[in-house]
C-alpha positions in Angstrom: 73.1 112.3 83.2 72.4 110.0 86.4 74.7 109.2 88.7 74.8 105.7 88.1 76.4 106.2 84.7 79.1 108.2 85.9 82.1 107.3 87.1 84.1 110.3 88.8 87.8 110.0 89.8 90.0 112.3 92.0 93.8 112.1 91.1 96.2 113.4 93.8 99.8 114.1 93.0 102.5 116.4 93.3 104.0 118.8 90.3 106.3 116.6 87.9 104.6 113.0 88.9 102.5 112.8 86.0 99.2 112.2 87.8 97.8 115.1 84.8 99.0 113.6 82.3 97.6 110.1 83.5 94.4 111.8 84.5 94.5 113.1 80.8 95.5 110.1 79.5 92.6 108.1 81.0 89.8 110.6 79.5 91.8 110.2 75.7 91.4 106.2 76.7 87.9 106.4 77.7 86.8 108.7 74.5 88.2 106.2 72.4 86.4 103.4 74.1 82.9 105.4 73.0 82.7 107.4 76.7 81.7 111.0 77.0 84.7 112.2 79.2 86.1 115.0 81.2 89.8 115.3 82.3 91.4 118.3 83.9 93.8 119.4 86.4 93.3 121.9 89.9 96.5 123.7 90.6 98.0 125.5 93.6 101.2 126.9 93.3 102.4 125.8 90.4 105.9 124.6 91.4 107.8 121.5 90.8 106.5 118.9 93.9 103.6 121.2 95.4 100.8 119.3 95.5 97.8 119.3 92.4 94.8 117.3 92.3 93.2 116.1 89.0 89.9 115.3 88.2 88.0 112.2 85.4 84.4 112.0 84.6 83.4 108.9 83.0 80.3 108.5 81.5 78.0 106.5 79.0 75.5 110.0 78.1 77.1 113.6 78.4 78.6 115.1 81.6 76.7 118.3 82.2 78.5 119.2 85.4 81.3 121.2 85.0 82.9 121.5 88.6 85.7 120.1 90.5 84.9 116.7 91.9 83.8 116.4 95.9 82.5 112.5 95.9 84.5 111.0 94.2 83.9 107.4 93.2 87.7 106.4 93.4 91.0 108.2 94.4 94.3 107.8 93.7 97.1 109.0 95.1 100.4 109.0 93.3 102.8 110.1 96.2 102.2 108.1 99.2 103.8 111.8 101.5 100.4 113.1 100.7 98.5 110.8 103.1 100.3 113.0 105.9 99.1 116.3 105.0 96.1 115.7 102.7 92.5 114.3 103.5 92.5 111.9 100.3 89.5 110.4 101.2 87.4 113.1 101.8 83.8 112.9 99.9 84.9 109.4 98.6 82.2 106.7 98.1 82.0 103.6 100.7 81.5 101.8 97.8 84.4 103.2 95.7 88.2 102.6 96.4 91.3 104.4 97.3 94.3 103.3 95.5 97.8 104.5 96.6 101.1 104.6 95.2 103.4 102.6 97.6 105.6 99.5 98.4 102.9 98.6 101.4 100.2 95.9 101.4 96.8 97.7 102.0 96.5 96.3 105.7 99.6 98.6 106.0 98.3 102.0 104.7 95.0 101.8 106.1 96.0 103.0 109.4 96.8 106.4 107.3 94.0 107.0 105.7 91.8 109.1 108.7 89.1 106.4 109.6 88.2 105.2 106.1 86.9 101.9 105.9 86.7 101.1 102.2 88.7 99.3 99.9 92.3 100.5 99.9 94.2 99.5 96.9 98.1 100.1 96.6 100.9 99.3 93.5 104.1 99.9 93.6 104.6 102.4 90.6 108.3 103.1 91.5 109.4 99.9 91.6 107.2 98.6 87.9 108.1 101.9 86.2 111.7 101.3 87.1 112.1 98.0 86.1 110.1 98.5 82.4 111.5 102.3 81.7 114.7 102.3 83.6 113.1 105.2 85.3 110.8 106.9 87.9 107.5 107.8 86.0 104.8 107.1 88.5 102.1 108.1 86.5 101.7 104.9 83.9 101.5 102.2 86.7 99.2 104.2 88.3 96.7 104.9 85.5 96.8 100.6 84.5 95.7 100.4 88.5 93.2 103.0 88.6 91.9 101.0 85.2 92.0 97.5 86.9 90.4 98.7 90.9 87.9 101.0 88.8 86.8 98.5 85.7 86.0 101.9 83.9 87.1 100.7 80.8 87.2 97.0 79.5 91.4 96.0 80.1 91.9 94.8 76.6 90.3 97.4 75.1 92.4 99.8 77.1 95.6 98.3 76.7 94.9 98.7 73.0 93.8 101.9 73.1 96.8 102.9 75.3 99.4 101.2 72.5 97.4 103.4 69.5 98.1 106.6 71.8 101.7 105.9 72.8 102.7 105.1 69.2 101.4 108.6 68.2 102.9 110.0 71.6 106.1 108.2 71.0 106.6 108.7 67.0 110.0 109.9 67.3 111.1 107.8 70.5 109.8 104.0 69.4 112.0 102.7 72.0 110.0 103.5 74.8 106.9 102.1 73.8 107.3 98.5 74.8 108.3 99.4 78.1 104.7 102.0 78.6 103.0 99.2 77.4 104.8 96.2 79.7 104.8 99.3 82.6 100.4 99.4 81.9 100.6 95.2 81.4 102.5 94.8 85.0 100.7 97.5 87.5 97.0 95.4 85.7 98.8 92.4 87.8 100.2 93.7 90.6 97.5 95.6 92.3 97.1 94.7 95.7 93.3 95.1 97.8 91.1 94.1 94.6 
């Protein structure tokens, strides 16, 4: 494995957001799409809001390494509060992209974001994921962006890969699988910074 064929993603979130789940939902996405994947979860305390970090490989030949991820290629940071007590950016590519969770343009949060001058990507999960589920699940918006900034995985392809997974997710709640998949369709438009 080279690391040209391998794309490696750092998800930071806080207990309860959903940014494991996404991070799991991603590799599941990616495996169907023909990938070799890896997708799991660092914890601290495990408590409801403390902060966790996540980890995806990505990769057309097997992933050998089996270690958290220190350069990543792209972040992304479901809970905007993070950018105040953690260094998000740390180890990430100039060439990758940071994309955060949050009603700002990208002009707005670079300021937060310690001296990085990459891309900066934001979405604003709340406000999508509260308009197509009638709640606050900040992890589905986020994992369509992280899709669209990264091009990991074709969109179509995704999107139909993501409606085969929440039909079997959703078996005995059909009702909320049109609004995941408009929730994925709108944060593929809305991303800001590409």
């Amino acid at each position: 494995m080279t690391e040209k064929d391998t794309i490696e993603i750092r998800w930071h979130g806080r207990g309860g957001q959903g940014a494991k789940t996404a991070c799991l939902l991603l590799a599941d996405a990616a495996f169907s799409s023909g990938k070799y994947v890896q997708g799991f979860p660092e914890y601290g305390p495990e408590r409801m809001g403390a902060p966790i970090t996540a980890y995806n490989r990505i990769s057309d030949s097997p992933c050998t390494i089996h270690s958290n991820i220190h350069f990543p290629d792209y972040v992304v940071v479901v809970d905007e509060s993070l950018l105040s007590s953690v260094e998000v950016t740390q180890g990430l590519s100039p060439d990758g992209a940071v994309v955060v969770n949050t009603s700002k343009a990208p002009e707005e949060i670079r300021p937060l974001l310690r001296g990085w001058e990459g891309r900066v990507c934001t979405i604003d999960a709340r406000r999508i994921s509260q308009a197509c589920l009638g709640r606050y699940f900040p992890n589905t918006p986020m994992l369509a962006a992280i899709v669209q900034v990264s091009r990991v995985l074709e969109p179509e392809r995704f999107l139909s890969d993501m409606e085969a997974s929440f039909r079997h997710k959703f078996a005995t709640k059909p009702q909320v699988i049109q609004g995941n998949l408009n929730c994925l369709a709108q944060a593929m438009k809305e991303v800001q910074g590409l």
